[in-house]
C-alpha positions in Angstrom: 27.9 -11.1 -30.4 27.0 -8.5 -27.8 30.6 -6.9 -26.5 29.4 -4.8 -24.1 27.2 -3.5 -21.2 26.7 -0.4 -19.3 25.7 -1.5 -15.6 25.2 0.2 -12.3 23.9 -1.0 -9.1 21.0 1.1 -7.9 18.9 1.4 -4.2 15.4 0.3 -4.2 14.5 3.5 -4.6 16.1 4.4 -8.2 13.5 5.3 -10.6 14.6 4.4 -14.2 13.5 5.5 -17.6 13.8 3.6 -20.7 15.7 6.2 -22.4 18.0 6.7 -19.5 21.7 5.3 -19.2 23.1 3.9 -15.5 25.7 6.3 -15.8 23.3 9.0 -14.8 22.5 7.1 -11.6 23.7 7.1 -8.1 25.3 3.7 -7.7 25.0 1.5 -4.0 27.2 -1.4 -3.5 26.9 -2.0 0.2 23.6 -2.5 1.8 23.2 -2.6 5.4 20.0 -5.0 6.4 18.7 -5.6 10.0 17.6 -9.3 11.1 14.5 -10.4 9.3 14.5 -7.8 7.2 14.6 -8.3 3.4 16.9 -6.6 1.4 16.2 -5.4 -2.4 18.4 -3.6 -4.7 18.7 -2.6 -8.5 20.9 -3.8 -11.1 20.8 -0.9 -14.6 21.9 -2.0 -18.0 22.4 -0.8 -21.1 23.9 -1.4 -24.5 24.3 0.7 -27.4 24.8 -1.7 -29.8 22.8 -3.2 -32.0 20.8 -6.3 -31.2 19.7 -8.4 -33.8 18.7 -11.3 -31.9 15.5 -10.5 -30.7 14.9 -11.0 -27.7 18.1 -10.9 -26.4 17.7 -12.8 -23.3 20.1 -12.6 -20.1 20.2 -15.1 -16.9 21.0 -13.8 -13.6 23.2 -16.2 -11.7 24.1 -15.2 -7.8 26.7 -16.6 -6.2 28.3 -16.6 -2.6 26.9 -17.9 0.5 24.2 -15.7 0.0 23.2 -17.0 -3.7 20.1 -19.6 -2.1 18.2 -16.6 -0.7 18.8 -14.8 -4.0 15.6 -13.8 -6.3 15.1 -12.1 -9.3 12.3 -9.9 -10.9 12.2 -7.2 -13.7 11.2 -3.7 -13.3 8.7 -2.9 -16.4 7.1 0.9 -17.4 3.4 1.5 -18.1 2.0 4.4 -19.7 1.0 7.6 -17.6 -1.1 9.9 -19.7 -2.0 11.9 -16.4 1.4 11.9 -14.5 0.7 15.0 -12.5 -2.1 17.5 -11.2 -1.4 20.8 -13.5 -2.7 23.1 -11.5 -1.1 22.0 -8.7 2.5 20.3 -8.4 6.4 21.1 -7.9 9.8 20.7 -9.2 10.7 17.6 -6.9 8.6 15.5 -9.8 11.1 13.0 -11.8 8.8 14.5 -15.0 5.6 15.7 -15.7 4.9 14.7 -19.4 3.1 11.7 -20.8 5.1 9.0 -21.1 6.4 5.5 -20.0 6.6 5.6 -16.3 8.6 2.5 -14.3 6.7 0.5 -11.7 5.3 -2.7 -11.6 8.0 -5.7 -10.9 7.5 -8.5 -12.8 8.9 -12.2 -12.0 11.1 -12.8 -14.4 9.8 -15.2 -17.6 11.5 -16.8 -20.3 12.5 -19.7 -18.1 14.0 -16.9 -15.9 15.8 -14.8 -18.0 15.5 -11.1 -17.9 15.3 -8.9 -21.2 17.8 -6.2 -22.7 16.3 -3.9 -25.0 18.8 -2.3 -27.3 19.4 1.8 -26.2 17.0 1.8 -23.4 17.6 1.1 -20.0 16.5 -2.1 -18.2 16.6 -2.9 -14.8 16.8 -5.9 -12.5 14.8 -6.2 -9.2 17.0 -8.2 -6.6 15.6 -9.9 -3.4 17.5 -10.9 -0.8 15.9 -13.1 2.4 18.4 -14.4 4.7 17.4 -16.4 6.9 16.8 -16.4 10.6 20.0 -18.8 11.8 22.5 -16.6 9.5 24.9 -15.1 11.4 26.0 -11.4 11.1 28.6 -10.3 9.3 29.5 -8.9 6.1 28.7 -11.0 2.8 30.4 -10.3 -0.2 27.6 -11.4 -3.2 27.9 -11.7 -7.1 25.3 -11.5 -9.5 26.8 -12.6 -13.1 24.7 -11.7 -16.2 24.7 -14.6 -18.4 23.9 -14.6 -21.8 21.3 -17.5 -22.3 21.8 -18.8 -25.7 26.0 -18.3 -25.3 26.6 -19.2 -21.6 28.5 -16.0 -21.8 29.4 -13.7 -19.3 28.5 -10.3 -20.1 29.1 -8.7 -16.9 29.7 -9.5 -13.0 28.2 -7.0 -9.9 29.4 -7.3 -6.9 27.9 -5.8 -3.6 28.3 -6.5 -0.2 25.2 -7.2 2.5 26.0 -6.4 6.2 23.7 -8.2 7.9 22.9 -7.2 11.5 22.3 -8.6 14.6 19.4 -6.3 15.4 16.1 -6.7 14.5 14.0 -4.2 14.3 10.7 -4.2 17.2 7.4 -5.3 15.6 5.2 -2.7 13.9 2.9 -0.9 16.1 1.5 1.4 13.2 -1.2 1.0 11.5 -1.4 0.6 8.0 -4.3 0.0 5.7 -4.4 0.2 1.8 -8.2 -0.4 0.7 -8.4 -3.9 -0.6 -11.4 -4.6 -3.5 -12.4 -7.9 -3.7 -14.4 -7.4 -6.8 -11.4 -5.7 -8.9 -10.0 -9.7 -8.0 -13.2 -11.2 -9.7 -13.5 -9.0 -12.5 -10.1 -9.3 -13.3 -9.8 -13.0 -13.0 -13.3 -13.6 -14.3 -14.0 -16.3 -11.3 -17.5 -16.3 -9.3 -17.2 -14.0 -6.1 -16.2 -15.9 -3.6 -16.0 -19.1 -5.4 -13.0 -21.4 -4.1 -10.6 -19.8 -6.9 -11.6 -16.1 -6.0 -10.4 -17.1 -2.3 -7.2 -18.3 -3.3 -6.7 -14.7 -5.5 -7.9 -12.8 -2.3 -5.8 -14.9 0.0 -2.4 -14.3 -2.3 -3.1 -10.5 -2.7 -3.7 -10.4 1.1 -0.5 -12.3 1.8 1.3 -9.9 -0.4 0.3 -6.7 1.8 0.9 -8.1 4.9 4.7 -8.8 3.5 4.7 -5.4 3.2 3.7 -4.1 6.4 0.1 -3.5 5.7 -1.2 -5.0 8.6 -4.8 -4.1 8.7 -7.7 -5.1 5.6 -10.7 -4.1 4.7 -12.8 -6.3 5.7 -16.5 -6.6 3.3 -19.1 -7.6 5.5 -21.5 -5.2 3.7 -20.4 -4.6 0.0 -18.0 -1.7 0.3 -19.9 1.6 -1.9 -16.7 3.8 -2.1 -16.0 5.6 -5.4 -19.6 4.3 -7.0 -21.8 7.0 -9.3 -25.1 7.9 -7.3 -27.5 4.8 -8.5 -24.4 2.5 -9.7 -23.3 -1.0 -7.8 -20.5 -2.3 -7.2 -19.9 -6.2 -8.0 -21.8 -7.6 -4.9 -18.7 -8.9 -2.2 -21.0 -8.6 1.2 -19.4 -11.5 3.8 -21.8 -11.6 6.3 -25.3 -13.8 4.6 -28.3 -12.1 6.0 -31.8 -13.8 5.8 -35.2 -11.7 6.7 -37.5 -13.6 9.1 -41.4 -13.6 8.1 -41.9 -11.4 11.3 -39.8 -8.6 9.3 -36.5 -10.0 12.1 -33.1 -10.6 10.7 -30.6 -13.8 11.1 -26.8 -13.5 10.5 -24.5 -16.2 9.3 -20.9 -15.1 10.0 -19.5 -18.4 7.8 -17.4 -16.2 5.3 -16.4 -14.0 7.9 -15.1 -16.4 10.0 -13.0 -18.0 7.3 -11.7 -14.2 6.3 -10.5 -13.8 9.1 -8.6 -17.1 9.7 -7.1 -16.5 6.0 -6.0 -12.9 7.2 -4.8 -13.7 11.0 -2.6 -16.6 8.9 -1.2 -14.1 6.1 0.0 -12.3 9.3 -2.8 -9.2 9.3 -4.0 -8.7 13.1 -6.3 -5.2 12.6 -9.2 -5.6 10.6 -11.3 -2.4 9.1 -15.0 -2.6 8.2 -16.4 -0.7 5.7 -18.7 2.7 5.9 -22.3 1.9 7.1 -23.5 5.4 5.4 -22.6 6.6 1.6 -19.8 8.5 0.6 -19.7 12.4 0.4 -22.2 13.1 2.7 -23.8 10.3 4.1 -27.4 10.6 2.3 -28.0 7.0 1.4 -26.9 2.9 3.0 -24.4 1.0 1.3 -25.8 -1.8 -1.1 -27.0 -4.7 1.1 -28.5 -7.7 -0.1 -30.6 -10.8 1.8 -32.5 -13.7 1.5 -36.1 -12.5 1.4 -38.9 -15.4 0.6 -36.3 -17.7 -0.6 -34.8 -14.8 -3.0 -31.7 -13.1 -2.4 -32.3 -9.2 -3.7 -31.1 -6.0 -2.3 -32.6 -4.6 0.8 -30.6 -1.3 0.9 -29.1 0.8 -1.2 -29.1 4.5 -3.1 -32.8 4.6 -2.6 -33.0 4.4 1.2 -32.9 7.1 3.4 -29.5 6.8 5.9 -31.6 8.3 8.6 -34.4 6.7 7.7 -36.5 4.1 10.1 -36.1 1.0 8.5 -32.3 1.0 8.5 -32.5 1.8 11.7 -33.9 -1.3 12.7 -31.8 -2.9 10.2 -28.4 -1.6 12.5 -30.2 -2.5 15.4 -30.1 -5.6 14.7 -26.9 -6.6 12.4 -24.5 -4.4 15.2 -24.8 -5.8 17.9 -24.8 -9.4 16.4 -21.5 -8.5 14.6 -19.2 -7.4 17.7 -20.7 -9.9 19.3 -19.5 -12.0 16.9 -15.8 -10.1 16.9 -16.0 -10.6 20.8 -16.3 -14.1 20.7 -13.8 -14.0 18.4 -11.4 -12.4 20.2 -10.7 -9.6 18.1 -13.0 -6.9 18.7 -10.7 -4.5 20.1 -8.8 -4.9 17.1 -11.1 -4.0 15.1 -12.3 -0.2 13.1 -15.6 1.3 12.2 -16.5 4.0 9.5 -19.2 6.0 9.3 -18.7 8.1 6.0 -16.1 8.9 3.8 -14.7 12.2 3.3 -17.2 14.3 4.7 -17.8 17.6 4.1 -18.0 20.9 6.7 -21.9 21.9 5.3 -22.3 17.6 6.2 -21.4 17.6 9.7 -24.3 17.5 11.6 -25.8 15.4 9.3 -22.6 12.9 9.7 -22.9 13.7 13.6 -26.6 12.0 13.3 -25.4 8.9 11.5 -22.2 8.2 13.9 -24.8 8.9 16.6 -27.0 6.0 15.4 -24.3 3.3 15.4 -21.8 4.1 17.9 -23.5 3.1 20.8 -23.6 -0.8 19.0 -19.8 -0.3 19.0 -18.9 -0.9 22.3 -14.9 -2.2 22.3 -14.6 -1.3 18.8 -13.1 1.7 17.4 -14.5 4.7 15.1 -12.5 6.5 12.4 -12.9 8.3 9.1 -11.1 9.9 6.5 -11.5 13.9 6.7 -10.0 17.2 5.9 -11.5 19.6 8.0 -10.6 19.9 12.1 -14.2 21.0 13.0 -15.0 17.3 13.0 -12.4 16.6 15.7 -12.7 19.7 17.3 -16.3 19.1 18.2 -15.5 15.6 19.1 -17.7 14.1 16.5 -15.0 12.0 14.9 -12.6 10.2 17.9 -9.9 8.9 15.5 -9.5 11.3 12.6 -7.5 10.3 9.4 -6.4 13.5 7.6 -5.2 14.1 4.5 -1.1 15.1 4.9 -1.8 18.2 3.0 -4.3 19.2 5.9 -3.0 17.9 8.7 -1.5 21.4 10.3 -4.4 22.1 11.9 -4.9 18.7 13.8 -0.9 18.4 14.7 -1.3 22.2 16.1 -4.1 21.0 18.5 -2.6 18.0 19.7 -5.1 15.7 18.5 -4.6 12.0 19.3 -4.9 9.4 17.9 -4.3 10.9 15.1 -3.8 8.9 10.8 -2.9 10.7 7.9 -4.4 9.4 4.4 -2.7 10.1 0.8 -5.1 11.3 -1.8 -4.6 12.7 -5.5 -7.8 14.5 -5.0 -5.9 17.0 -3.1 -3.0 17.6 -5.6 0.3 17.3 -4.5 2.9 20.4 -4.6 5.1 20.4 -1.7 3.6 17.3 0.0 4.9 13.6 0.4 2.7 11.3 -1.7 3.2 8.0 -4.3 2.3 9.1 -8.1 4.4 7.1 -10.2 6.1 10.7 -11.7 7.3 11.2 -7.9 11.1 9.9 -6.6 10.4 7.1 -4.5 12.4 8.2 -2.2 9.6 11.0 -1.7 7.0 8.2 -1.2 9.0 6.3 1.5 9.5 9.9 3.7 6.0 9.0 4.8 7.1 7.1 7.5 9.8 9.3 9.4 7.4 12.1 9.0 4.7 10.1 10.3 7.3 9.0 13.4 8.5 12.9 13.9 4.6 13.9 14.3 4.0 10.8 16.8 0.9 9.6 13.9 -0.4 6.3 14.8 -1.8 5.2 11.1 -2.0 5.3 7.7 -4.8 4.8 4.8 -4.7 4.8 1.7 -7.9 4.0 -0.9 -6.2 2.3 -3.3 -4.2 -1.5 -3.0 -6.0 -2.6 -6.6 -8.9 0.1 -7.2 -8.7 -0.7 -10.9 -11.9 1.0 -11.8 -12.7 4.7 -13.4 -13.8 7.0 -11.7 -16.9 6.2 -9.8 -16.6 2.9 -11.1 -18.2 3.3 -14.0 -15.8 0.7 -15.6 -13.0 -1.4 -15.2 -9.4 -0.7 -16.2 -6.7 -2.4 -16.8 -3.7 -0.9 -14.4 -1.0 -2.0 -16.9 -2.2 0.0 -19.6 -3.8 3.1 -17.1 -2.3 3.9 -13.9 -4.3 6.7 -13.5 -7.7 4.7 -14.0 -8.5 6.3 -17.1 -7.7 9.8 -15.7 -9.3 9.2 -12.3 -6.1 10.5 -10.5 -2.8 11.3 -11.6 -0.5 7.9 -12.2 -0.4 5.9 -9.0 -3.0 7.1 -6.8 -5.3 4.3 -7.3 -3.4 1.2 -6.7 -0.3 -0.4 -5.5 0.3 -3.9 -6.8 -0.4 -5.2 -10.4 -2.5 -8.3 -11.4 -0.3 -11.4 -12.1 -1.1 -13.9 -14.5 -1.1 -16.3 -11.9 -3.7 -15.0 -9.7 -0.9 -13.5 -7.4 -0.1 -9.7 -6.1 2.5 -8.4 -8.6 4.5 -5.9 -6.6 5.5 -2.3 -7.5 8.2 -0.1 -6.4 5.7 2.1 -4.3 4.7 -0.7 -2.6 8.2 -1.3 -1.9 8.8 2.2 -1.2 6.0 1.6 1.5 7.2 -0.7 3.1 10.5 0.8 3.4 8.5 4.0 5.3 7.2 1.4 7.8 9.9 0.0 8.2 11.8 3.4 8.7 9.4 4.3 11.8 10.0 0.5 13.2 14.1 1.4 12.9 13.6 4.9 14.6 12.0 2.6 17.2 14.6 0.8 18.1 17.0 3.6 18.2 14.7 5.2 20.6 14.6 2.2 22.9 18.2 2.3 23.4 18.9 6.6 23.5 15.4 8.0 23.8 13.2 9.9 22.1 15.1 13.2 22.2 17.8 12.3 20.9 15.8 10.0 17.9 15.0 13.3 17.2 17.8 15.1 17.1 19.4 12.5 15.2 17.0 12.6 12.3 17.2 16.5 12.4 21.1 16.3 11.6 20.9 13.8 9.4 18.0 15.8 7.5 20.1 19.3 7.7 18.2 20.5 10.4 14.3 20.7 9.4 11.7 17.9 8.7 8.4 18.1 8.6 5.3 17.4 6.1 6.4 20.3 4.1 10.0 20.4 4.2 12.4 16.7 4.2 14.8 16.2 2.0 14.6 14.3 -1.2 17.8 12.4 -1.6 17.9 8.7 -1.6 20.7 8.9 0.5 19.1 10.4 3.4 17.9 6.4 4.0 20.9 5.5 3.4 22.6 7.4 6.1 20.0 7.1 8.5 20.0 3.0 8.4 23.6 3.4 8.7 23.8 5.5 11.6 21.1 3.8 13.5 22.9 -0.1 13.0 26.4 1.7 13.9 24.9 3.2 16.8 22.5 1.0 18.1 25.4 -1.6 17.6 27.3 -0.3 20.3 25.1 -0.7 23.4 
């Protein structure tokens, strides 16, 4: 007979260790939620008794008028052997050793029952949807833990939800997390795009655009990002591509066409196409494979010059078909180009030549790469630069517009806002009120499920390596977690995400009813005074206050 439980109700953004008690945490019992919006919190428990029956299994019952729109998962911890850079990292870290590292939120199992673990720490994932004809007010809600082999109530929590009538403007910022659809069929074992491996790639693209990723890459060509100089990646490529007898080329844009019907119905509306040149410097194509004599084999790849002629001819041709294509469509202006990722200073002319050969196929399209140094947008060589937050200074100072920022481990992370799984999540979500403050238009990020080493020499498995067998520190490389059902399994730095574009949505509307002055101005007290990509303050609370102050306010107008 278990007698008792240590419990405390937690903000999405509590971070809990196993050998952690809920005493130790900040609790939350009311949760302010706009219209539409979904609500999540954390329930902490903890016993220090012994438990003999293994597992000890507990059902989480909701009730109040709110109990139908209820949901339950469990937080679970993977190991981090690399949870920070060394050489480069600060004291707003929740730890910096090896260890067991919370993150991936797993629906619950055991005919929906969540697990207690005797002396550690377990959490409970709550979801709350309420739905559109609910009207607002304050709802007082219970969740019970009941034993599942008694009946027995261990404990009751109750919180209240003020639900709004505001809802917050539709997302104007872009947001793109690199999405691999060969990570899906290595994972699931299924034949690339085979019926089954459509489904996967349809529920892990419905899963982002819940979370306010709204634009996907896109594989019309078979994406070469993080590949070892004369390795492959699993062949993805959309667009079917046949060589004539006369050496001409004909385009089937089949797959493509059903992509982007699966996307627009998930809710994505941007869609991002990957680099036409290789990574680092442009030298070489991406792997492309046709139909030559009746044989599909590769036509392009590490061995072909970028600037050479016959890739030349190949654009020449596959370009202009394709936004054609997006233009009958519909979509084109929606749509983004790359040209190279991460180029270097000594590459830019080089990168200058290659953007020069394609750009003037891209007529209604856009251009934009990820980058570090301002030279390529202070020549005017890149249009729509994404920089890296720890670089940005130098693009903010010059007024540079439109203007992305990009997270990547590759640049360590002291000081800077990023989403390693040793970081507060509260320092992941500031993303998105910096990114307002500093009037940014998008952000990237390489990894929704990069679950390969380093230059994908293998595969991984991301619950038992979040740093890609010491790719990147913890977290870098992915967001959401393969479930067993071919589904998106969702983390709390996705969540954490979401909750940053959904910050910039709610400053939003507080600027459509005061202005943007005084959105400002706002933040700044709320903050202490300063805010920027260096400086923000690391509470939980500062979210807190801020979605408090802009429902009160906004409220009364």
């Amino acid at each position: 007979m278990l007698n008792s439980l240590e419990v405390r109700v937690l903000s999405p953004l509590a971070k809990c260790f196993p050998d952690e008690h809920p005493a130790g945490k900040e609790e939350q019992r009311y949760f302010p939620v706009f219209r539409g919006q979904t609500l999540t919190f954390q329930i902490a428990y903890r016993t220090e008794e012994p438990i003999s029956d293994v597992p000890f299994l507990l059902r989480p019952v909701p009730e109040g008028a709110l109990a139908p729109y209820v949901t339950f998962g469990q937080v679970e911890c993977i190991p981090s052997l690399y949870p920070v850079d060394p050489t480069n990292y600060d004291e707003n870290y929740l730890r910096t050793e090896p260890g067991l590292y919370p993150d991936p939120i797993r629906p619950l199992y055991y005919r929906g029952c969540a697990l207690l673990y005797p002396r550690q720490i377990c959490t409970l994932w709550v979801t709350v949807k309420c739905p559109e004809d609910l009207p607002a007010g304050a709802y007082p809600l219970t969740i019970r833990l009941v034993t599942e082999k008694k009946g027995e109530t261990l404990v009751g929590v109750d919180v209240t939800v003020a639900l709004s009538n505001l809802r917050l403007p539709e997302q104007k910022t872009y947001h793109t997390e690199w999405l691999y659809t060969d990570c899906l069929a290595e994972r699931y074992h299924v034949p690339v795009w085979s019926e089954r491996h459509w489904e996967i790639v349809g529920n892990y693209i419905r899963t982002a655009a819940e979370n306010g990723i709204n634009m996907i890459l896109t594989p019309v060509i078979t994406p070469e990002l993080d590949t070892y100089v004369g390795g492959e990646r699993l062949t993805t490529q959309l667009v079917d591509i046949s060589v004539e007898a006369d050496g001409s080329y004909r385009f089937s844009f089949a797959s493509l066409d059903r992509w982007i019907d699966l996307c627009t119905e998930a809710g994505v509306r941007y869609f991002e196409f990957p680099h036409f040149f290789s990574q680092w410097g442009a030298k070489n194509t991406p792997k492309i494979v046709a139909e030559v004599n009746g044989c599909v084999r590769r036509i392009f790849g590490w061995e072909t010059d970028a600037l050479g002629a016959d890739y030349a001819g190949f654009l020449s041709a596959f370009l202009p078909a394709l936004v054609a294509h997006l233009k009958q469509r519909g979509i084109a202006e929606r749509c983004w180009f790359h040209i190279s990722d991460e180029p270097k200073p000594a590459q830019l002319e080089r990168y200058r030549q290659c953007r020069d050969l394609v750009a003037p196929y891209l007529d209604g399209c856009h251009l934009m790469d990820a980058l570090s140094d301002y030279a390529f947008a202070e020549k005017g060589i890149v249009s729509n630069p994404v920089a890296a937050v720890q670089h940005l200074q130098p693009f903010l100072d010059a007024g540079v517009s439109p203007l992305w920022c990009y997270y990547s481990g590759a640049h360590g992370c002291r000081d800077y806002t990023g989403r390693y799984l040793s970081m507060p999540s509260a320092r992941t979500r500031m993303i998105g009120v910096q990114m307002y403050l500093a009037g940014i238009d998008g952000f990237l990020h390489w990894g929704y499920n990069f679950w390969h080493t380093k230059f994908s020499y293998d595969t991984v498995d991301p619950f038992l390596s979040g740093d890609c067998g010491g790719f990147n520190p913890s977290g870098d490389c992915f967001l959401v977690y393969p479930g067993e059902d071919g589904t998106a399994m969702e983390s709390l730095r996705l969540h954490a995400m979401r909750g940053a574009m959904e910050d910039i949505r709610m400053l939003e509307l507080y600027e459509s009813f005061f202005g943007r002055e005084r959105t400002e101005a706002m933040v700044l007290e709320i903050a202490g005074g300063t805010l920027n990509f260096r400086e923000y303050p690391t509470e939980e609370r500062f979210f807190r206050d801020l979605t408090t102050r802009v429902m009160t306010d906004c409220a009364g107008k």
